[in-house]
C-alpha positions in Angstrom: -3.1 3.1 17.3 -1.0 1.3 14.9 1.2 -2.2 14.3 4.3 -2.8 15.5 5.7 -2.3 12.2 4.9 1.5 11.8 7.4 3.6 13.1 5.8 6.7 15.1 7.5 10.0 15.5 7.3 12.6 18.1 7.3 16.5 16.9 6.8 19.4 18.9 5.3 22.4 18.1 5.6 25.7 19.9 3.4 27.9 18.3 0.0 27.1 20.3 -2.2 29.1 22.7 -3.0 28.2 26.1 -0.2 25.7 26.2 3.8 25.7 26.8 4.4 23.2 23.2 2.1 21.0 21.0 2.9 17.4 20.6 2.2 15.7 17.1 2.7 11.8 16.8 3.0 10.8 13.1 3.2 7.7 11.5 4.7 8.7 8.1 3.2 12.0 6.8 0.1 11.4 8.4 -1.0 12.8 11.5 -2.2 10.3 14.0 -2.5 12.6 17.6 -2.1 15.7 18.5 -2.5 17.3 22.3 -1.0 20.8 24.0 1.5 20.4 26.5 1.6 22.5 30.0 4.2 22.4 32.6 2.7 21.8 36.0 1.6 25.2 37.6 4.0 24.3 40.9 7.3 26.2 41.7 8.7 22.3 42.2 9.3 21.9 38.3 11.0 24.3 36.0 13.0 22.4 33.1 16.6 23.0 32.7 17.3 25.5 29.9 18.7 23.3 27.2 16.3 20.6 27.9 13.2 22.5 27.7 10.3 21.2 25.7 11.7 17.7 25.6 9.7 14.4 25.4 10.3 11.1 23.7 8.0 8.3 22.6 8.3 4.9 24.5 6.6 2.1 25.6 5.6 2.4 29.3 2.6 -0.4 28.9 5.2 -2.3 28.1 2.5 -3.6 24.9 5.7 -3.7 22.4 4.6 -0.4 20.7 6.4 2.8 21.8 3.6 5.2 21.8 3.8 6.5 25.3 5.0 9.6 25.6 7.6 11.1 28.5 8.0 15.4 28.9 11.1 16.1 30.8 10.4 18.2 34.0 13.9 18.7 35.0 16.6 18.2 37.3 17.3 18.8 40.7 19.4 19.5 43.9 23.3 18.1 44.3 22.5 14.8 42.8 21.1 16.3 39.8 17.6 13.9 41.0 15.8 14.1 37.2 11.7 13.7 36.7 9.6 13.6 33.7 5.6 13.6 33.5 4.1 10.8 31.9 1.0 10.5 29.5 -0.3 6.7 27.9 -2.2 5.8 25.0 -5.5 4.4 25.7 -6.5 2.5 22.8 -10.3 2.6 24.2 -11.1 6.3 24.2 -7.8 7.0 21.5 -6.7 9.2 23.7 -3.7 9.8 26.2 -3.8 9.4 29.9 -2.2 11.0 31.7 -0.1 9.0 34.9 -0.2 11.4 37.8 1.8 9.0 39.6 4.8 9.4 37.4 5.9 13.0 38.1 7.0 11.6 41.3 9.4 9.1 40.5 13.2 10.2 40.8 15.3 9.3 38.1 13.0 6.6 36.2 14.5 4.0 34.0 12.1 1.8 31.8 13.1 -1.9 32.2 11.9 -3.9 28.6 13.6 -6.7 30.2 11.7 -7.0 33.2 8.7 -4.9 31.7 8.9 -2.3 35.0 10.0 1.4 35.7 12.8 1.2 38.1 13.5 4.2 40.5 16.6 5.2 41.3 17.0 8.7 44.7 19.6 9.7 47.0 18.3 9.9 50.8 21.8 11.1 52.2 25.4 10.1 51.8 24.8 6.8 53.3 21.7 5.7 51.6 19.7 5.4 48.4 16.3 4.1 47.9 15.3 1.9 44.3 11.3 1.2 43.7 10.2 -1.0 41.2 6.7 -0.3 39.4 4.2 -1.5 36.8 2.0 0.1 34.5 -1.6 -1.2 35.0 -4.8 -0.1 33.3 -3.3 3.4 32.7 -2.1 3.6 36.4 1.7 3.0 38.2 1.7 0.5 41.0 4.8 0.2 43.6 5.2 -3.4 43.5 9.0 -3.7 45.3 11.4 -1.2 47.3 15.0 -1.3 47.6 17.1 0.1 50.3 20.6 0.7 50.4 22.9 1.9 53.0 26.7 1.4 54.0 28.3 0.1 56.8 31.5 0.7 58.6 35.0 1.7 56.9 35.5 -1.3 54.3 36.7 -0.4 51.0 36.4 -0.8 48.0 32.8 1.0 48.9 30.6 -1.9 47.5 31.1 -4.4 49.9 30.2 -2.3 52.5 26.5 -2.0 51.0 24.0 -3.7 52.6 20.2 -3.9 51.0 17.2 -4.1 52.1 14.2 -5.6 50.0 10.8 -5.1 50.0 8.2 -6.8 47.9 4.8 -4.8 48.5 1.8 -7.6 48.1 3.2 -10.4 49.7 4.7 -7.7 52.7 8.0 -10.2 52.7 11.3 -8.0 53.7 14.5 -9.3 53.1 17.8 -7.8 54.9 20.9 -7.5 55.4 21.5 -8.8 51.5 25.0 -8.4 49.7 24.9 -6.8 46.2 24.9 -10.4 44.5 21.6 -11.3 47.0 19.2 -8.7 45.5 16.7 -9.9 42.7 18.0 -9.2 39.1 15.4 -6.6 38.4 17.4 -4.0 40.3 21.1 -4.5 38.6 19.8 -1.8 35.9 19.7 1.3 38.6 21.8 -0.1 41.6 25.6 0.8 40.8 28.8 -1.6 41.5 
């Protein structure tokens, strides 16, 4: 689509038929894509107000080019659990992809560092779950899980968590792991 040296920029457009908003990637004055926009037809996503219509170009190939592009879906229940849909550029067909996998992802936070899309959800008050996941030929793969829970009355409240680690391919669990145990890929979505 480009070099790394161009600077794309995302504009959206609302004045389209058949679709919520009109995305237009521009390098410059010239127009490079453009594609229509439509909310998933499910009662499970419904943007908050002031955040409607909102996407952002990034890099989720993690190819050094931010060209991907993320549409906020919204945010939800008492922990305020955001999700965002997800489309990729596909420099074979020069066109975007769109990662079905992605809508499903609470709160996802794109690691350049470790070139992964962390996950970061609330299961009750005394656990949260983390997944780790890379972007492969246009597709989201699980490649680790995180569990955290606490234990007992010790305070200050971080070393009473306790993890639990789980690296998909290999099926190797590691528990009963202190905060300073877990592999560094995590410290970007596990709090303390």
């Amino acid at each position: 689509m480009k070099s790394n040296d161009d600077t794309l920029r995302l504009i959206i457009g609302h004045e389209v038929d058949d679709v919520d908003y009109e995305v237009i990637i521009k390098c410059g004055d010239k127009t490079i894509h453009r594609f229509g926009y439509k909310y998933p037809e499910d009662d499970d996503f419904v943007p908050n107000g002031e955040r409607i219509d909102s996407c952002l170009l990034t890099d989720l190939n993690f190819d050094g080019i931010k060209e991907d592009v993320l549409f906020y879906l919204g945010s939800f229940g008492a922990s305020g659990t955001e999700y965002f849909d997800a489309r990729v550029w596909n420099p074979k067909t020069e066109h975007y992809d769109k990662i079905e996998e992605f809508r499903d992802i609470p709160n996802p936070v794109i690691s350049d560092k470790y070139k992964c899309i962390l996950s970061r959800g609330h299961v009750s008050a005394a656990e949260n779950k983390y997944a780790k996941y890379v972007c492969t030929n246009g597709r989201l793969v699980k490649v680790a899980e995180l569990r955290q829970y606490w234990q007992g009355n010790i305070y200050p409240e971080r070393d009473r968590a306790i993890y639990e680690e789980h690296f998909i391919k290999t099926n190797v669990w590691k528990k009963n792991l202190k905060l300073n145990q877990i592999s560094d890929f995590w410290k970007p979505v596990v709090p303390f």
